[in-house]
N, C-alpha and C positions, 0 to 999 in steps of 0.2 A: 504493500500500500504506500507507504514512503517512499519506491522506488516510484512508482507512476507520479508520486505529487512534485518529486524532485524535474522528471522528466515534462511532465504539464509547465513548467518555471520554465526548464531551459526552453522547449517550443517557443512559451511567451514573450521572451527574451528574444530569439531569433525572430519569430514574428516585427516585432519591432523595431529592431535593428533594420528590417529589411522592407521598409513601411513604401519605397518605391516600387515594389514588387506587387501585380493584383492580387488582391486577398480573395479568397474564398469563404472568410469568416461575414455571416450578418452583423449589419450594427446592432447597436443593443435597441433600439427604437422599434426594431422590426422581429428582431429576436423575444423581444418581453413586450405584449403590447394588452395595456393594464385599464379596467375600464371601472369606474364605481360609479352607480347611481342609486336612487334613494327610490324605494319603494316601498309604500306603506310603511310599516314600522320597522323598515330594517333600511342598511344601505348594501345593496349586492356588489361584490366587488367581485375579480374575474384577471386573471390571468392566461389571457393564450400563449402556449411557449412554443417555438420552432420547433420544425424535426431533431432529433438529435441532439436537443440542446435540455437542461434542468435544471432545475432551483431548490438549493440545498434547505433540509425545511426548519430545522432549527436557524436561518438567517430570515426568514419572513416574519416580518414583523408588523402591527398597524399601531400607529401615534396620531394625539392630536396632537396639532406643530403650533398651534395659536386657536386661541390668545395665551395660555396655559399649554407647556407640555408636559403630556402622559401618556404612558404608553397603554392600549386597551389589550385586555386579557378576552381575545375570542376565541371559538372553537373551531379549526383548522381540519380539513378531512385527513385522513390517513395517509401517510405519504407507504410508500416501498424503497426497499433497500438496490442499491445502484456502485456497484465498486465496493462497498462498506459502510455504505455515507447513505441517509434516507432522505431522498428529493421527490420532487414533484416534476412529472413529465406530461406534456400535449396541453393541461389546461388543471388549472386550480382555481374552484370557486368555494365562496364563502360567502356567510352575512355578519355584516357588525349589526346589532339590535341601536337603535337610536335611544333607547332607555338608557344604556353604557356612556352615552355620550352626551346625553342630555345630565347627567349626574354629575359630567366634570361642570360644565358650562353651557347654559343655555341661548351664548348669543353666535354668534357667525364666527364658522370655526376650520379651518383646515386640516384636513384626512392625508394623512403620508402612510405610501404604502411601502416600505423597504425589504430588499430580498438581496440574496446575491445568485446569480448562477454560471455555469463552467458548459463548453461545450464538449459531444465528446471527442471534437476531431483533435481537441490538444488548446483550448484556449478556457481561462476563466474571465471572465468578463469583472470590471470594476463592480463594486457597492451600487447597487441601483435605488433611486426613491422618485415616485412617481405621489403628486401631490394634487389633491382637488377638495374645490372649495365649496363649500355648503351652508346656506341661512339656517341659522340656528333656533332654537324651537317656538314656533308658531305660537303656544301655549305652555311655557312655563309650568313649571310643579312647584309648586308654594311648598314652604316647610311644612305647612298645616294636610296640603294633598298627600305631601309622604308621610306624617302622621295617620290620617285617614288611610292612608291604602294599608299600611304595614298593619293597623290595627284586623281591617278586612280581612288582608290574606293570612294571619295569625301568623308574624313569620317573626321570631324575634331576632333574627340577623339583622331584618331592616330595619329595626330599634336600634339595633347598636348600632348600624351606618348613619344613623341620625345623631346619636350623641356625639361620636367621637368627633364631630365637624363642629360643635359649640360649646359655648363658654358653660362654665357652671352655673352663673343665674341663668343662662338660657333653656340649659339641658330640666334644673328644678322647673320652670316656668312651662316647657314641653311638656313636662309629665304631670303638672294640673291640665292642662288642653286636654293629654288623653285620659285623663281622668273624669272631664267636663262631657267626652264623647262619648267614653263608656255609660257615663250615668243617664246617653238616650236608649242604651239597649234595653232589653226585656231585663236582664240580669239584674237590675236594682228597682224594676216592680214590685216583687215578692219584700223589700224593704220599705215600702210605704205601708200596707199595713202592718208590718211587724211593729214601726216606729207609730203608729196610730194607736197599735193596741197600748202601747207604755205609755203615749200619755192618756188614754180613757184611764187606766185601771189607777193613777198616780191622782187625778181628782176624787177627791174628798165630797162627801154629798152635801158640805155646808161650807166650800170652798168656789167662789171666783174663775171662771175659766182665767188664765191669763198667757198671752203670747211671748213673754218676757220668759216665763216658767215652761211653757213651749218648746220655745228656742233653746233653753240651757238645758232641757234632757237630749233634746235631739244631737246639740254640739259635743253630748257626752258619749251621746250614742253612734256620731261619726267618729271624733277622738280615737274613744278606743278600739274601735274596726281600723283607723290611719294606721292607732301605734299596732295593732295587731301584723298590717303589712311589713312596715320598717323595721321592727325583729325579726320577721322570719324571713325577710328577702334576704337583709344586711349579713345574717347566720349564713344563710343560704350561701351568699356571692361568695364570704368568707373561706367557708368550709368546703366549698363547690356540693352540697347538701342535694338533695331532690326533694325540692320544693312541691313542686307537683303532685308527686307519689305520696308526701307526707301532708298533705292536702285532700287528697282523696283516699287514703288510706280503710280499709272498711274497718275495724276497730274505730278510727277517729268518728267516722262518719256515724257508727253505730253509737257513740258514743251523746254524738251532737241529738241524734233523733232521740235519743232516751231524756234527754235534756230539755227539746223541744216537746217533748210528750209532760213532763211535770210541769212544766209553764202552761201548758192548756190547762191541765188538771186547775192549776192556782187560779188561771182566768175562769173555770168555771165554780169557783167557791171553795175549793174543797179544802183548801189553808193558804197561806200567805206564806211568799217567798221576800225576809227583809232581813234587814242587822239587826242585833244585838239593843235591846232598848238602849243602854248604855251610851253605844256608838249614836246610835240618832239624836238622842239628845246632846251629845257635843255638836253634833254638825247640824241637827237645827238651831243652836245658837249661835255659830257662826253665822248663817241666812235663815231667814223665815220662810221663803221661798224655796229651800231644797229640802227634801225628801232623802232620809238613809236607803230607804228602800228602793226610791227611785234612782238615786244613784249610781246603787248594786245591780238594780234588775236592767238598766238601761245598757249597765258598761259590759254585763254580761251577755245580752244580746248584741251589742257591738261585735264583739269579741265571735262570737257566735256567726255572724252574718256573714264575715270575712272569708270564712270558707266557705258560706251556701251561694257565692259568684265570682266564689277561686277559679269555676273555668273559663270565665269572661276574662277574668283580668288576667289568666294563662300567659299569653304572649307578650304583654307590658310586662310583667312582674318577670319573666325568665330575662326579657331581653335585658333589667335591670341588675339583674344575677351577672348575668356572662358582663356586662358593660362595670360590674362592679370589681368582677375577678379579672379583668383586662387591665383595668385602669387604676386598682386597685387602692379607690378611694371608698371604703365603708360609710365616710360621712356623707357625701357628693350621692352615690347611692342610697342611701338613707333618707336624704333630707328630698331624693327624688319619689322616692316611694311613698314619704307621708304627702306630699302634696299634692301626688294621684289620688291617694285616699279622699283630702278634700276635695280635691275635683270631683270626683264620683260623689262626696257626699253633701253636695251644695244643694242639689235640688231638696234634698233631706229637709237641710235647716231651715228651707221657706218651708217645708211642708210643715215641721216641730211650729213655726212659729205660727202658720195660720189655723193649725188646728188648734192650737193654744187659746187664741184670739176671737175665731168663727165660731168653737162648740157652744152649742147649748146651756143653758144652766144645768148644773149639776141635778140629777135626779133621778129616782127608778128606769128610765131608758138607759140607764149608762151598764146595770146588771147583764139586758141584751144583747148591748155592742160588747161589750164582755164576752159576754158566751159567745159571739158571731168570732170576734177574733182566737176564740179559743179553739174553735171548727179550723180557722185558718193553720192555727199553729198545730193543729193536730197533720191537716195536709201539708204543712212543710216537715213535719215528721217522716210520713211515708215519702216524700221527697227525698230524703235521705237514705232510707232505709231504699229504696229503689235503685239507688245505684250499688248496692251492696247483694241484697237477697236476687232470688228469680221475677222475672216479670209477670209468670203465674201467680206468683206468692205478694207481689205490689197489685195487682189486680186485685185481688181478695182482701185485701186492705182498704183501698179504695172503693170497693163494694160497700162495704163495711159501715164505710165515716158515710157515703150516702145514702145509706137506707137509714144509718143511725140521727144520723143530719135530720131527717125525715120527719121519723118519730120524735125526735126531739122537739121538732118543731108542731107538733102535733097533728100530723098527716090526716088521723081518722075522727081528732074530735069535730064537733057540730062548728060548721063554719057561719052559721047564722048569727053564732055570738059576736061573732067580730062586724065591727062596722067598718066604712071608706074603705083605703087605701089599704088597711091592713090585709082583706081580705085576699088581696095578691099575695099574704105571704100559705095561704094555701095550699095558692096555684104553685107557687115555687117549693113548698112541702111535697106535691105529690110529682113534681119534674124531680125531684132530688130520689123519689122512691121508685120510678122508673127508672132512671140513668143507673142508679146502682143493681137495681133487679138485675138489668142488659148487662154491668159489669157480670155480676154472680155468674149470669149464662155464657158471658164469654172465660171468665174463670172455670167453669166446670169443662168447655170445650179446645180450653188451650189455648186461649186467644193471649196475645201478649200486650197487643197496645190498650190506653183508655181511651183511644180516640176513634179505635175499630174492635168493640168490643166482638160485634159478628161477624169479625171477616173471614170464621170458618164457615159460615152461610153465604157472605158476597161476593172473597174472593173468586174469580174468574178460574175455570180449571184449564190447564196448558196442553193442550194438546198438539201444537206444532212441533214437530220435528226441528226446526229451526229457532227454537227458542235459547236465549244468550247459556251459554256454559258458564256453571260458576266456579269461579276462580277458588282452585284449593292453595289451603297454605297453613302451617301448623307452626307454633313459636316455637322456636330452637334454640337451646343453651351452649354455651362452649365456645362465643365467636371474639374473636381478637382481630386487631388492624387490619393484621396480613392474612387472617381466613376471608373476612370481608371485602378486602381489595378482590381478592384470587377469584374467589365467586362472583362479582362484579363481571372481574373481565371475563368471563366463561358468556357471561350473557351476550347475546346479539340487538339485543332491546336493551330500550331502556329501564332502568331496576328502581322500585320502589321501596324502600328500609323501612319497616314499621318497626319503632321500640317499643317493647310495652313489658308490664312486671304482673303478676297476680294479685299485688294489691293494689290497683291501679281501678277505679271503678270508671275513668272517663276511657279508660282501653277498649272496657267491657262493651261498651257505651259503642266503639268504634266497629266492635267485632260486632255487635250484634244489631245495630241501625244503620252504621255509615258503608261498611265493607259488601256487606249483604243485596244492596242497593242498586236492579238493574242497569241503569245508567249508570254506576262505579261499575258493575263486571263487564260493562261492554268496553268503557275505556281500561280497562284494567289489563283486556286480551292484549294491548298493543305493548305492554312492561313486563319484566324479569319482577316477581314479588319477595320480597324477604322480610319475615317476621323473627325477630330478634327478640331473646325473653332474658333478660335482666335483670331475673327476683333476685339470682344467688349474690348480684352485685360484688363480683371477682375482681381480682385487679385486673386482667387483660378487660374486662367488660367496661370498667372503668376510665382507662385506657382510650378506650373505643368510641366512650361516647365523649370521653373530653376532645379528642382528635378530634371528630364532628363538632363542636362546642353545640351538647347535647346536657342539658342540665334536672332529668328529669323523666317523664315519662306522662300521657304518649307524645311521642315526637315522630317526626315520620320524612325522611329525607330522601333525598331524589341523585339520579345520575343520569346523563344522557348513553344516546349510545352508542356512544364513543368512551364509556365511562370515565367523563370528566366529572366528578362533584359540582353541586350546584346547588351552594347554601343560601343563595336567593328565593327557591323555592321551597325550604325548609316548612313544615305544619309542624304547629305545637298546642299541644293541647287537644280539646275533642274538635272536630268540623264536621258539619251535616252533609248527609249525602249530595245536596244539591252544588252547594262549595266547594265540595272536595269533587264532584264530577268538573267542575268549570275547572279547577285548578288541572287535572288533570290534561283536559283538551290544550290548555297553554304550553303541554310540552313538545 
């Protein structure tokens, strides 16, 4: 090999020397003739190369050359081996994504495309760069868009490509925004009447509504859901912990729903959950206004909430993790995480304060709304308990609280007695004694959803030959770096990594709604699947998912198929079938 590169020198040498002489060598203009245009969301770029002649492929390169240089990491097709040395011959195409490049700079920017190549009649041609110029993006991406989007696609890589570009009031200030954005999901619904029922049950029947009294259970009841995050992230980032997994936990969770079951019981009369007389009267003397009880019972439903929408805030909270063991600022991360927490709990604090303000005078309606929220806290019981037990066995539960809901409400007494308005609560007495009957039947029949108690009655029977194949895959222990790499490159597809542990209940969650989901196994036919199981948490496994900067479980990672990684489209946490089939098509 040394001997042909020594002899390529001399040629080039004599070539030159003898430059009066007609060449038979192409110039390089006709030899490399390089074309980039911009289509849709990519730029195609194209290299036609002469007969005979190649381009070495570790020399191909693309920069932006202005305003800013950097160099873009794209995916480059397969070259073949040529003397020893892996080039590209007849034609090399590619696309740069305009995403890539819209992330360095969004105004008018120059593309250099650099290669070198060697012909094989005995010459190597100079360093080549062929450069073209492009109006930069039409439509901008606000910080606030790649906030939005990264929260979207639940990717927390894209969280940390956001921090590490700002300052530290900036990065705290981003993480109230997505704190502000999380608190429009459904995930902090089930938090308004949780914080309704605290302050019915905290008026006194000879007490003043008051909004002032309002607001300070509610900010006590955001507080310690904040500080709840900012210990366990700041542990987390620390210790590189699995936040997630210890989040969902089924212990924990069993733990939370037995919790949530004595708070209903207290909301329906049966005793009172408070301090110590002792303690209340120190701290009713400090204000007359606060409540020992309410204090306790507000900071322990805070405390409490923080896990019942740990899957919403999944991806901010890991990406806060990994941006925390990166950078390896616990306070900078900390002071990020309680400020999410406010963000998400702002809407709270208007709600503490008008319900303080707008309720009623205190009076026997308040036993009612009582017991109403204590039905509630009984359903975020089995809320819990559902991500842990079978969904036959959460069925039956949910029968249960509706038929019981029912009779409680008194389904079969004489509705004559009641006058006006109430008389609706009847009608919604005997909807709560059907809805659950249909559960019982869809429990006795194996039905698993509450939303399709009969769908052993309506689903549709399959009888095409042609109906989608479902994708088998079993989790498998035992995998390190280089088992992972190896099984990668065996695939011709692209490969999809799901991580997941046994105590993992948003796993369960994926295995049994999101994976199952014909539109996921139609997309699913076109990837290599690999399920990864995590419980024994080894050091190779360990390992494994920090190389990934995987903090946690589920997480679900991707490779093209070319198996190059591509932690841009990392998923963390659980995603619904319809998300995760869209995510899919993107690749």
């Amino acid at each position: 090999m040394k001997f042909l590169k020594l002899l390529l020198l001399v040629t080039t040498f004599i070539y030159a020397g003898f430059g009066n002489v007609k060449s038979n060598f192409l110039p390089a203009d006709k030899a490399f003739k390089v074309t980039a245009t911009q289509n849709g969301e990519n730029i195609e770029a194209k290299i036609v190369i002469a007969d005979k002649i190649h381009i070495t492929a570790d020399s191909l390169k693309v920069l932006i050359t202005s305003p800013e240089k950097e160099e873009l990491n794209i995916q480059l097709p397969k070259a073949h081996e040529h003397d020893g040395d892996m080039v590209y011959e007849k034609e090399v195409s590619f696309k740069i994504p305009l995403k890539d490049i819209y992330d360095i700079t969004s105004d008018d920017y120059t593309l250099a495309i650099n290669f070198s190549g060697c012909s094989d009649k005995g010459i190597c041609y100079n360093p080549q760069s062929r450069t073209f110029k492009f109006k930069g993006n039409p439509n901008p991406t606000s910080t606030w868009d790649k906030i939005a989007n990264a929260l979207e696609e639940s990717n927390p890589m894209a969280i940390v490509d956001i921090l590490v570009h700002e300052s530290s009031f900036f990065i705290i200030f981003l993480f109230f925004i997505m704190g502000l954005l999380l608190a429009l999901t459904p995930c902090i619904f089930p938090m308004i009447p949780i914080l309704s029922s605290i302050i019915v049950s905290q008026q006194s029947k000879d007490e003043e509504s008051s909004a002032f009294k309002g607001f300070m259970l509610s900010l006590v009841y955001v507080l310690s859901m904040a500080i709840t995050y900012t210990i366990v992230g700041v542990i987390s980032g620390m210790l590189g912990a699995d936040i997630q997994g210890a989040m969902q936990n089924p212990w924990v969770l069993t733990l939370f729903a037995i919790m949530f079951f004595a708070l209903a019981l207290s909301l329906f009369g049966y005793y009172e959950i408070q301090l110590p007389t002792s303690w209340q009267s120190k701290i009713n003397a400090i204000s007359d206004n606060a409540q020992g009880s309410g204090i306790l019972g507000t900071a322990i439903m805070g405390f409490l909430s923080a896990f019942i929408i740990g899957p919403c805030v999944a991806p901010p909270l890991a990406g806060a993790v990994m941006f925390i063991s990166q950078s390896g600022s616990p306070f900078l991360g900390g002071a990020a995480l309680f400020a999410m927490s406010i963000g998400m709990g702002l809407p709270l604090l208007l709600v503490g304060a008008g319900a303080g303000k707008f309720m009623p005078r205190p009076g026997g309606w308040m036993t009612a709304v009582s017991q109403a929220f204590g039905v509630v806290m009984l359903g975020l019981s089995i809320f819990m308990l559902g991500k842990v037990i079978s969904p036959e066995t959460t069925m039956l539960l949910w029968s249960l609280l509706f038929m019981g809901t029912a009779f409680y409400m008194g389904v079969f007494n004489d509705s004559s007695a009641r006058k006006g308005i109430t008389k609706l609560f009847s009608l919604l007495a005997f909807i709560f004694l059907i809805y659950g009957a249909l559960l019982f039947v869809g429990y006795l029949t194996g039905a698993k959803s509450v939303f399709a108690p009969l769908e052993k009655f309506t689903a549709p029977k399959v009888v095409s030959s042609n109906s989608t194949k479902v994708i088998e895959h079993s989790a498998k222990k035992g995998y390190s770096i280089e088992k992972l790499k190896a099984e990668v490159a065996l695939s011709k597809k692209p490969v999809v990594v799901d991580f997941r542990k046994k105590s993992c209940a948003s796993c369960d969650e994926l295995e049994r709604d999101t994976f199952p989901d014909k539109a996921v196994q139609k997309e699913l036919e076109r990837f290599t699947f690999i399920t990864i199981d995590v419980t024994d948490n080894t050091k190779e496994e360990q390992e494994l998912m920090k190389y990934y900067h995987i903090w946690g479980t589920p997480n679900i990672i991707f490779f093209d198929k070319d198996n190059n990684y591509l932690p841009e489209k990392t998923l963390s946490g659980f995603i619904d079938a319809k998300k995760f089939t869209k995510h899919l098509k993107s690749m």
